[in-house]
N, C-alpha and C positions, 0 to 999 in steps of 0.2 A: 029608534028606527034602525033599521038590521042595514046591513052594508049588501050593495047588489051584489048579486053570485057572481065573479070573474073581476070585480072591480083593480082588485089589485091588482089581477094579471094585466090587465089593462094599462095602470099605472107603468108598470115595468116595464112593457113593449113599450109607450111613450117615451121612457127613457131612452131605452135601447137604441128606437129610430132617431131622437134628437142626437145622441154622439154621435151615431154610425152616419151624419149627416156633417159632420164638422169636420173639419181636416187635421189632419193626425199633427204634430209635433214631435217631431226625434230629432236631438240633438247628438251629432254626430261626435262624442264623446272623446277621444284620444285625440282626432283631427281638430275639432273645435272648442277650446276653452271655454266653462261655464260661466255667466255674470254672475258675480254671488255678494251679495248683499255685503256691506260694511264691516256688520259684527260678525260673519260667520265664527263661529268657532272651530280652526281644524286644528293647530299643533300649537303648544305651548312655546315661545320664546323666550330665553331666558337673554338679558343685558348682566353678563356678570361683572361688570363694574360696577353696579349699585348692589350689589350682594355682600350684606356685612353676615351670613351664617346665622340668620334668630334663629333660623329653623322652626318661625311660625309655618310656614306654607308646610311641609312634613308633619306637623303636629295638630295641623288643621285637616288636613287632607280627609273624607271617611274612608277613603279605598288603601290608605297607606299605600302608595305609591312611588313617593318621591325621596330619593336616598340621599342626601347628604353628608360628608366627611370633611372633615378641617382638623388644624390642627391650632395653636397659638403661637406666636410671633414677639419677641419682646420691640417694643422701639423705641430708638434711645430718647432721650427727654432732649425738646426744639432748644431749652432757654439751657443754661450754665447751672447748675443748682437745682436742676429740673428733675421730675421723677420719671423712669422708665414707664410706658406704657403697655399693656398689651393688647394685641388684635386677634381677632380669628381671619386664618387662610383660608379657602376654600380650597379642599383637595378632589372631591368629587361632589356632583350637582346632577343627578341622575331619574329620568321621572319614565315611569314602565308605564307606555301606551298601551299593552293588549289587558292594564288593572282599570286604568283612568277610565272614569265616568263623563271628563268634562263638564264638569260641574260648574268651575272656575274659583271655586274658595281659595286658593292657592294665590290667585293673582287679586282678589277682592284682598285678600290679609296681609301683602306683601307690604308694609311699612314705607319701602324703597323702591317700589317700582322697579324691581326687578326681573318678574315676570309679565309676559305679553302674550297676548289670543294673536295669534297669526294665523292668515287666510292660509296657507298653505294646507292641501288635504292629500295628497299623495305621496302618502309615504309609506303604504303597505309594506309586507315583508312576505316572502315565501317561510319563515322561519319562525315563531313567536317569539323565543327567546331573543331576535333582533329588533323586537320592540321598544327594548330598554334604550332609549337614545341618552347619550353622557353627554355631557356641557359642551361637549366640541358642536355637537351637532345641533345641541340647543340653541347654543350661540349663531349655528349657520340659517336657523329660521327668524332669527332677530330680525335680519336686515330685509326679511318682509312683511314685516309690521307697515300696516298702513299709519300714515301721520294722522296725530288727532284730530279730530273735525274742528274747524273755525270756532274763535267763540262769537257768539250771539254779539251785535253790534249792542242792541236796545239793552241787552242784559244789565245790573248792576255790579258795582265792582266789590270783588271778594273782599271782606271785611279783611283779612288778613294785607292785602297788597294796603288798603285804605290806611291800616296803622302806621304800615309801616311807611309807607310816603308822609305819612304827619309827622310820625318820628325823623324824618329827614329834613322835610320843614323846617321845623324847630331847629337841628342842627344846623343848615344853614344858615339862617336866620341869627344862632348867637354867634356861630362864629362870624357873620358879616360885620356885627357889633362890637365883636371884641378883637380887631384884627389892630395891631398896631400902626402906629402912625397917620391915624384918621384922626383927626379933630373931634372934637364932640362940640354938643351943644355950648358955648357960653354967656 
């Protein structure tokens, strides 16, 4: 069966008149803050207290992005008799917003939870080379990180909390038994 002559145009104008029927929506953008969903994605936060330098999130990255420099640390051994340890410093923590894709592998690999999606989305530059934000300013988008969402009441509890409250159990339990000066059974 052939489609009537003009059918489509038909269609169209239908559309046309049903929006040009509805009331516009403009959010008055500087003057009024937008509601933006939970997860939006705008700026990467970095907590660099949980940053031990794996340099997974760099080595993950596809846009190679994100610059990191350290250097090592000796620290003296806690006991008497102890061996020197060493650590990595974090001397630069660097991630080029005009490369970044937002993809989020960066923060999906971070071992340590040291990287966060923060809602924050204005941070244009008249310059692109001011794109590169260093851990100073990484660190200043930390502190709007939304708090994690509730956990589920009904949920079950993660096998790992479950062990390890056994393994406490048990602890307490021998040590209630072997504490001095109880009586035992005779």
């Amino acid at each position: 069966m052939a489609p009537i002559p003009g059918s489509g145009l038909a269609k169209g104008l239908a559309v046309t008149l049903r929006t040009m029927t509805r009331k516009t929506v403009t959010e008055q953008y500087p003057d009024a803050q937008p509601e933006l969903p939970p997860r939006t994605r705008g700026v990467i936060g970095l907590f660099e207290e949980n940053c031990t330098v794996c340099m997974l999130c760099a080595r993950e990255c596809p846009d190679w992005c994100i610059y990191i420099d350290s250097h090592k640390e000796t620290v003296p051994a806690a006991t008497p008799g102890g061996r020197d340890r060493s650590r990595n410093v974090l001397d630069r923590f660097a991630i080029d917003f005009s490369l970044c894709m937002y993809c989020g592998i960066c923060i999906e690999v971070c071992p340590f939870d040291a990287l966060f999606w923060s809602p924050e989305f204005e941070y244009a530059e008249t310059d692109i080379r001011e794109l590169t934000h260093e851990r100073d300013k990484l660190r200043e988008w930390m502190w709007t990180v939304p708090a994690p969402p509730a956990l589920d009441p009904g949920a079950e509890e993660p096998k790992e909390l479950a062990a390890a409250r056994k393994t406490a159990d048990k602890l307490a339990a021998r040590q209630e038994t072997d504490q001095p000066g109880q009586e035992g059974p005779e």
